[in-house]
VOBA-1610 file (N, C-alpha, C; in pm, whole numbers, padded with zeros to 5 digits, always signed):
BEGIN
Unk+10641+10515+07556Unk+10524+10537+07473Unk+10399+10525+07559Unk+10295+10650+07500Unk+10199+10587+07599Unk+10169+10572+07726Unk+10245+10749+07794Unk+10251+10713+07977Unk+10125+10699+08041Unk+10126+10652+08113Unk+10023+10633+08174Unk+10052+10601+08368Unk+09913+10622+08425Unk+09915+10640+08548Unk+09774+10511+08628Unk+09867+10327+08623Unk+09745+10278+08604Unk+09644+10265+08724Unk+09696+10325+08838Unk+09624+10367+08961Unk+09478+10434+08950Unk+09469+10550+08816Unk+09398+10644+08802Unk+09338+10600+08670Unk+09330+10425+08605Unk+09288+10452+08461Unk+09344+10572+08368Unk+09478+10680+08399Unk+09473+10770+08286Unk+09590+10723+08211Unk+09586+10757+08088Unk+09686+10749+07979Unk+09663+10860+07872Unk+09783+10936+07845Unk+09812+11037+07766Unk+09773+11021+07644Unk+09851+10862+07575Unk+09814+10858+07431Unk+09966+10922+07360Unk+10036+10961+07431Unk+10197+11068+07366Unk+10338+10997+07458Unk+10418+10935+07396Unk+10556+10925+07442Unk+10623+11048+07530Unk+10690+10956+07566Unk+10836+11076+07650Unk+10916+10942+07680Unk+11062+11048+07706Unk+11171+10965+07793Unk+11148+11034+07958Unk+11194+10931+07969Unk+11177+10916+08163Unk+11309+10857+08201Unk+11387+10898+08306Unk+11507+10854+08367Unk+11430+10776+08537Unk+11497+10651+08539Unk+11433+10610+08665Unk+11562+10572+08747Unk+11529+10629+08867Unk+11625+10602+09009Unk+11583+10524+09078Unk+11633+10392+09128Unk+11596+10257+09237Unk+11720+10254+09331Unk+11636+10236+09518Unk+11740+10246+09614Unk+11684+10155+09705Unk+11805+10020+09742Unk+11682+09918+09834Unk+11813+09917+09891Unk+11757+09902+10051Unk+11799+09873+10147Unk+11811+09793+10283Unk+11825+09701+10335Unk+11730+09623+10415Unk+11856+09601+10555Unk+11821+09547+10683Unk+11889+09517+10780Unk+11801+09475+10874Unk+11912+09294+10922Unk+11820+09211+10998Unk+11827+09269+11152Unk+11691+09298+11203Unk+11722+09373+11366Unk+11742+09237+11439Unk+11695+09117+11418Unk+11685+08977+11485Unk+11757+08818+11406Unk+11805+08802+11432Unk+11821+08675+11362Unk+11871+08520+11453Unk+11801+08451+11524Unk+11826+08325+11559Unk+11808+08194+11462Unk+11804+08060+11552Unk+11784+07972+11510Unk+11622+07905+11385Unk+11568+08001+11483Unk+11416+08008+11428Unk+11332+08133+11439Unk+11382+08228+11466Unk+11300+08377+11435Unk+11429+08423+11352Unk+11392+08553+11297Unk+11399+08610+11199Unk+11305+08732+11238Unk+11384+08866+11196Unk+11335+09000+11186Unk+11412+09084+11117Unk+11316+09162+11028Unk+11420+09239+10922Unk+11343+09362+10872Unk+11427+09468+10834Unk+11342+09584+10804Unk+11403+09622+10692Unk+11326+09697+10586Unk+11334+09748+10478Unk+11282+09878+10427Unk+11379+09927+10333Unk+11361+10075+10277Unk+11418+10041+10103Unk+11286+10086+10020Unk+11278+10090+09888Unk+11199+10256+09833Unk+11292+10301+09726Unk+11333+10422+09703Unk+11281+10387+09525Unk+11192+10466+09470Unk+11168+10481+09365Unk+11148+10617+09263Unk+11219+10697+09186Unk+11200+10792+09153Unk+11202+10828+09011Unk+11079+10834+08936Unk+11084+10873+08768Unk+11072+11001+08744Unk+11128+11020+08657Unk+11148+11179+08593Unk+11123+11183+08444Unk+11045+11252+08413Unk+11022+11280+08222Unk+11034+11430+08180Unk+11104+11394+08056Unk+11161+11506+07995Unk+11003+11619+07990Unk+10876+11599+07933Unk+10826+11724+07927Unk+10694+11627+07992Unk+10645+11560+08045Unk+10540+11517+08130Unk+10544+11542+08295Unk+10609+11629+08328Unk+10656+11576+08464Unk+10556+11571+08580Unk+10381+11637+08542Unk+10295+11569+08631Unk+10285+11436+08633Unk+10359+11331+08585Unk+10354+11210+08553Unk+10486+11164+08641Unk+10582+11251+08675Unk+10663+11216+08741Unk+10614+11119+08878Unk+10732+11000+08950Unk+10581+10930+09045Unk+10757+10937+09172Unk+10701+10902+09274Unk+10833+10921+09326Unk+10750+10784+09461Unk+10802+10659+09498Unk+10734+10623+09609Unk+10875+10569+09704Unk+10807+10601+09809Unk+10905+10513+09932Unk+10887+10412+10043Unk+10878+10293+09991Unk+10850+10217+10078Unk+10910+10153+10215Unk+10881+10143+10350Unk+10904+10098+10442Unk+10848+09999+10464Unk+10917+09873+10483Unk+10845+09717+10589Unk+10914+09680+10681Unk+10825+09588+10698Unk+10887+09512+10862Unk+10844+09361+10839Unk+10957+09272+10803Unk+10919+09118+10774Unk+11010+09026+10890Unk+10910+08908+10907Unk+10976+08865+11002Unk+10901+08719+10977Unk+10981+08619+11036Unk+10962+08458+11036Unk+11022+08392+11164Unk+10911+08260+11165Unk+10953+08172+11294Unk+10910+08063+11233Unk+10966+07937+11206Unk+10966+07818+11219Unk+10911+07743+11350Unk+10787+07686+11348Unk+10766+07588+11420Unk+10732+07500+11435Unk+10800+07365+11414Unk+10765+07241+11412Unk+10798+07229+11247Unk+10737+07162+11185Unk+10702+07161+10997Unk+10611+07263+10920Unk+10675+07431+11002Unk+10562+07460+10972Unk+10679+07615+10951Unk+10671+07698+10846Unk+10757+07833+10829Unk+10635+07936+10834Unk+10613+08017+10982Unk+10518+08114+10939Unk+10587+08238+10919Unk+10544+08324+10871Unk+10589+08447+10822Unk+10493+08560+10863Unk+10530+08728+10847Unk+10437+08794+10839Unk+10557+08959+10759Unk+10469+08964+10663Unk+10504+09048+10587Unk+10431+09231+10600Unk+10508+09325+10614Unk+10356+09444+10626Unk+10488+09550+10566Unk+10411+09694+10498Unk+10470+09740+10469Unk+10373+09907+10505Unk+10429+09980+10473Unk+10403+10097+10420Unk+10456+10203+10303Unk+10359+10264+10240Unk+10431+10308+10099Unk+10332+10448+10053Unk+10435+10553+10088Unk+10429+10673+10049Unk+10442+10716+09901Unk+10357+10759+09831Unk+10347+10793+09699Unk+10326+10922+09661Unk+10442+11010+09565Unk+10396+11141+09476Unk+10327+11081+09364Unk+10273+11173+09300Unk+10272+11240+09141Unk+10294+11368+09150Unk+10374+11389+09032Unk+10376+11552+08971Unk+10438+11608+09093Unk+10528+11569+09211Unk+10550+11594+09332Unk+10453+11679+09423Unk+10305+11594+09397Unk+10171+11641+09469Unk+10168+11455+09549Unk+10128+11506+09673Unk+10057+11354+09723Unk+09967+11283+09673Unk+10008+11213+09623Unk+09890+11104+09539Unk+09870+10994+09652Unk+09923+10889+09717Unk+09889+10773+09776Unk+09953+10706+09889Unk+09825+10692+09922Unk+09984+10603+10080Unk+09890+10425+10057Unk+09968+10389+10110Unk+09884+10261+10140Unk+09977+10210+10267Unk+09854+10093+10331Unk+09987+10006+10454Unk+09889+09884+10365Unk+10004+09756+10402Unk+09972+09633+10363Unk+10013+09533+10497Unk+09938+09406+10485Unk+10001+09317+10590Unk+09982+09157+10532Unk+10069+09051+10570Unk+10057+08947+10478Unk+10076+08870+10612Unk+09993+08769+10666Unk+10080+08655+10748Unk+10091+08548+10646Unk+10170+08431+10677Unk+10143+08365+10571Unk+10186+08250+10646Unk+10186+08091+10568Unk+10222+07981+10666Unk+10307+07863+10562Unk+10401+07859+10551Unk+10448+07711+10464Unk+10492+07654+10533Unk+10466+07494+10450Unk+10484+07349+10460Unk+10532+07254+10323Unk+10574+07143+10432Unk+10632+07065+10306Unk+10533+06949+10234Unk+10468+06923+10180Unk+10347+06825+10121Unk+10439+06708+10155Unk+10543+06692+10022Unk+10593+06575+10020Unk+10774+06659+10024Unk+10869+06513+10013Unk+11039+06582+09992Unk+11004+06639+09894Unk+10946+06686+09770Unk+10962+06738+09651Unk+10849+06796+09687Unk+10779+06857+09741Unk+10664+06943+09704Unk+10670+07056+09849Unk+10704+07188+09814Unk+10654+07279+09900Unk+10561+07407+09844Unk+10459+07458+09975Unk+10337+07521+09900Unk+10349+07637+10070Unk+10292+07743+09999Unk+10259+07807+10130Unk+10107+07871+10077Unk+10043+07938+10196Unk+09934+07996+10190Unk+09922+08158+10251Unk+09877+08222+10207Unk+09895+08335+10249Unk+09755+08403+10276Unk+09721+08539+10348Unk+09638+08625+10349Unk+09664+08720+10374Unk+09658+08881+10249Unk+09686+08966+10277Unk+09522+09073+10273Unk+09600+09177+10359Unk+09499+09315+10415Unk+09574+09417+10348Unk+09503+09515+10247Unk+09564+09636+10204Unk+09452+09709+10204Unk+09495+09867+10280Unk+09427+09991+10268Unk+09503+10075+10171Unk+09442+10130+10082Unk+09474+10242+10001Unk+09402+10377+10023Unk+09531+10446+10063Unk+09424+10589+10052Unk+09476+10702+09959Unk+09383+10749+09851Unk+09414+10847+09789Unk+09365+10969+09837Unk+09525+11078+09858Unk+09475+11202+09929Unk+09392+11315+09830Unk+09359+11293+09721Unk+09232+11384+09645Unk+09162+11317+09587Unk+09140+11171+09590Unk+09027+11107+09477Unk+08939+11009+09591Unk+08910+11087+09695Unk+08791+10980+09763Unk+08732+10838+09759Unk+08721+10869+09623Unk+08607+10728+09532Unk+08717+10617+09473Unk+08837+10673+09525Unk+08914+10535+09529Unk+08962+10458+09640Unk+08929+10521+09731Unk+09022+10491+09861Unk+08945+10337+09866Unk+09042+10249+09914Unk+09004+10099+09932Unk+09027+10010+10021Unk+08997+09917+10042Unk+09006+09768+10134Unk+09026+09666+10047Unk+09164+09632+10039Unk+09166+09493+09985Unk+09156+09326+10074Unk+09081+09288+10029Unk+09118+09107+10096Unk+09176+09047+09998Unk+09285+08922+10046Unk+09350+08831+09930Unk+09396+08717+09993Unk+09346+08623+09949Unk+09356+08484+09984Unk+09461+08404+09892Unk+09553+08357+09885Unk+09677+08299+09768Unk+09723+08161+09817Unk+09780+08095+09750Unk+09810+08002+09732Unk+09969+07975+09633Unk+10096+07905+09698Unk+10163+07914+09596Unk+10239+07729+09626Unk+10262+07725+09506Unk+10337+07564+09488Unk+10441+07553+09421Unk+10551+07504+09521Unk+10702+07482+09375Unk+10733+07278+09421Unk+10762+07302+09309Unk+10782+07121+09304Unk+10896+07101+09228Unk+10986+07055+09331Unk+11095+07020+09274Unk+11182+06901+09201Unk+11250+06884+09056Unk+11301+06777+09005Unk+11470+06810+08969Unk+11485+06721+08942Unk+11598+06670+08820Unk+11694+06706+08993Unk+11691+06631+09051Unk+11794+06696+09215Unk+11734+06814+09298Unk+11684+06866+09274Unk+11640+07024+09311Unk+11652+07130+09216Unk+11735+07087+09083Unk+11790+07171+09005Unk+11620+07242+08913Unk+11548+07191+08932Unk+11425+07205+08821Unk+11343+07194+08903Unk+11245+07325+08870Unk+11115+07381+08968Unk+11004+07424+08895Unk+10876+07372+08949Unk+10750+07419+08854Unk+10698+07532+08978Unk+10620+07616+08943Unk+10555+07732+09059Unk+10372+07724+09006Unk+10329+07674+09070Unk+10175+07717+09019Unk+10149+07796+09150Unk+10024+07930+09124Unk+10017+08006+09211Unk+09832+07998+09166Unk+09769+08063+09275Unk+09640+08128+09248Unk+09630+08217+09365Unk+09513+08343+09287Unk+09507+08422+09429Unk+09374+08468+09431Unk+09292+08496+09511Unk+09149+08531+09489Unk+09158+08691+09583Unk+09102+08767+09517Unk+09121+08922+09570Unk+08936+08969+09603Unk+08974+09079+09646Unk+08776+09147+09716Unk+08828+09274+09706Unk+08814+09359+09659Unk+08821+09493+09621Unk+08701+09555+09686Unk+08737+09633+09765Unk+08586+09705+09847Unk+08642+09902+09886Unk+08572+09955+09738Unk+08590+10109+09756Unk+08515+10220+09798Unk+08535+10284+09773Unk+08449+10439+09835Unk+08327+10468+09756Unk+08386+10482+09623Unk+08317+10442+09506Unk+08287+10310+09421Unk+08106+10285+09433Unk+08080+10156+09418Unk+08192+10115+09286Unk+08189+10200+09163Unk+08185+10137+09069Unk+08351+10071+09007Unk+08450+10148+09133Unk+08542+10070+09154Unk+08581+09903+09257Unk+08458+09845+09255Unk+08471+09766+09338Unk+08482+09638+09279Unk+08540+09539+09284Unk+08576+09404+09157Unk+08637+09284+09260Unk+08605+09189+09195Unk+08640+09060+09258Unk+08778+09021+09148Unk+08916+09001+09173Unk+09013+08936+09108Unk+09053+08799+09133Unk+09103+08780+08996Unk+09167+08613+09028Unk+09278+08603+08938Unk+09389+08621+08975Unk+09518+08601+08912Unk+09584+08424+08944Unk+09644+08404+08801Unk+09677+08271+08780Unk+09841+08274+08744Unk+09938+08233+08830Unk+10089+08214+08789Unk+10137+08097+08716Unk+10226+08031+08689Unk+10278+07932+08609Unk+10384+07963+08578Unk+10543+07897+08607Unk+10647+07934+08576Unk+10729+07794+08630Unk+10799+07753+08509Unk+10903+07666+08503Unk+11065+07700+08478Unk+11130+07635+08526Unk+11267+07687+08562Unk+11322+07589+08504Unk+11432+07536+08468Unk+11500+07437+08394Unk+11653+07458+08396Unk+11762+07378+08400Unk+11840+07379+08354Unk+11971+07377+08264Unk+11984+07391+08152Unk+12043+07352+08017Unk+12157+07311+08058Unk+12114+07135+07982Unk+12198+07048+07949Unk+12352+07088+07896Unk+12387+07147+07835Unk+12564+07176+07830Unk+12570+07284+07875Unk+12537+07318+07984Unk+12574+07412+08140Unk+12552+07423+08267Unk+12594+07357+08340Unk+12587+07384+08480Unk+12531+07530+08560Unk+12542+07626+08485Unk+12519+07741+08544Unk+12438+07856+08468Unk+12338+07769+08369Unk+12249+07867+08305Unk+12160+07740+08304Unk+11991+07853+08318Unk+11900+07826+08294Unk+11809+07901+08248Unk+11712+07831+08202Unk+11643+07879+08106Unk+11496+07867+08187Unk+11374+07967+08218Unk+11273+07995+08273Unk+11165+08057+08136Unk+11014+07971+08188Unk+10901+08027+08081Unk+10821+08008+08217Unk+10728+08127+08209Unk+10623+08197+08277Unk+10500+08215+08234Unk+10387+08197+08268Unk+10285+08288+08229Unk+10200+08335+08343Unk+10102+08435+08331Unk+10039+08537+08459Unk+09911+08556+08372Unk+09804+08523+08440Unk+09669+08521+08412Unk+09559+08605+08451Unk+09550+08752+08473Unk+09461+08847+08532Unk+09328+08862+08503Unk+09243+08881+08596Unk+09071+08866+08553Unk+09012+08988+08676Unk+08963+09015+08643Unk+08905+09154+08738Unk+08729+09162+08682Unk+08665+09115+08790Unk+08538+09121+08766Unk+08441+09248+08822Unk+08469+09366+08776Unk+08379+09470+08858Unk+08252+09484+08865Unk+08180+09477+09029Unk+08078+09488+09050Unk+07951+09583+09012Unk+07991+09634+08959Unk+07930+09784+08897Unk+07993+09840+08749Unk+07874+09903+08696Unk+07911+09983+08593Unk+08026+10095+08652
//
C-alpha cells in the first residue's frame, strides 16, 4: 500500500504487489588472533506488478575489518552501494565507519563510532550529500549474560547541494532482550527507535 520512494520524498498514494529477491554473501580474506578482514556482497531486487518505475534494484559491496588492542576492539566498517530505479541509475553512495569498543565494567560494554557518507544522485543534483555521524551504543548485561539492555544515541549533520535539504538528526534506540522463565531457548525482546530530523531551511 502506498509505494513510495523515501530517498525522493515521493509516494503514489495507490497499492501494488511487489516480489522481493535478497542475496548476501560474505568471505573472511584475513583472520588471526587479533585482526580480522572480511568482504561482503548484498543483492537486493523489487519488482511490482504495474509500478515498475518503482522497481529499486541495489548492490552492495564492503570491506570490514577489526584488531583488538590491549582493552580496546577497534573496527572499521566502509561500504559501497550501487542503486536502480525503474532500472534507470538513481544512486551510489560509499560509506566509512571506524569505530572503537570497550569494556566499562564485567557487565557493561559500549562502543563509539564515527561515520562519513557521500551520496550521489545521478539526476537530482540538489540532493547529492555529506553525511557526519557521531553514535554511541551500550549493552549491559544480567541474569548470567542471558539478559541485555541496548541504549544507543546518534547525532547526524546532513550537508546538501540543495540548502533546503540540509537537517541536523538525532535518533534514540532502546531495546531489551529477556529470557522466558519456562524456556531455556526462547526469548522475548521490546524495542523502541526515536527519529528527529531538524531541517535547516524551508
Amino acid at each position: 500500500d502506498n509505494i513510495t520512494v523515501s530517498e525522493l520524498d515521493q509516494t503514489t498514494g495507490v497499492g501494488d504487489f511487489s516480489y522481493l529477491f535478497e542475496f548476501s554473501g560474505g568471505y573472511k580474506i584475513l583472520q588471526t588472533s587479533k585482526f580480522e578482514l572480511e568482504t561482503g556482497y548484498d543483492f537486493y531486487q523489487s519488482l511490482h506488478d504495474n509500478l515498475s518505475s518503482f522497481d529499486i534494484q541495489s548492490q552492495i559491496f564492503s570491506l570490514n575489518g577489526s584488531y583488538e588492542l590491549k582493552n580496546l576492539d577497534l573496527g572499521l566498517f566502509s561500504i559501497y552501494n550501487r542503486t536502480t530505479l525503474g532500472a534507470k541509475d538513481f544512486l551510489e553512495i560509499y560509506s566509512a565507519s571506524p569505530s572503537v569498543g570497550f569494556s566499562v565494567t564485567d557487565s557493561w560494554y559500549a562502543t563509539a563510532n564515527y561515520s562519513y557518507k557521500n551520496t550521489n544522485f545521478f539526476n537530482i543534483t540538489a540532493r547529492d550529500a555529506q553525511n557526519h555521524g557521531i553514535g554511541i551504543s551500550n549493552f549491559i548485561f544480567f541474569l548470567d549474560g542471558k539478559g541485555i539492555i541496548q541504549l544507543g544515541y546518534r547525532f547526524e549533520n546532513e550537508i546538501t547541494t540543495g540548502d533546503e535539504f540540509d537537517y541536523l538528526g538525532h535518533y534514540v534506540n532502546t531495546k531489551v532482550k529477556l529470557p522466558l522463565p519456562f524456556s531455556k531457548r526462547t526469548q522475548i525482546s521490546l524495542g523502541y527507535k526515536y527519529y528527529s530530523r531538524d531541517y535547516k531551511n524551508v
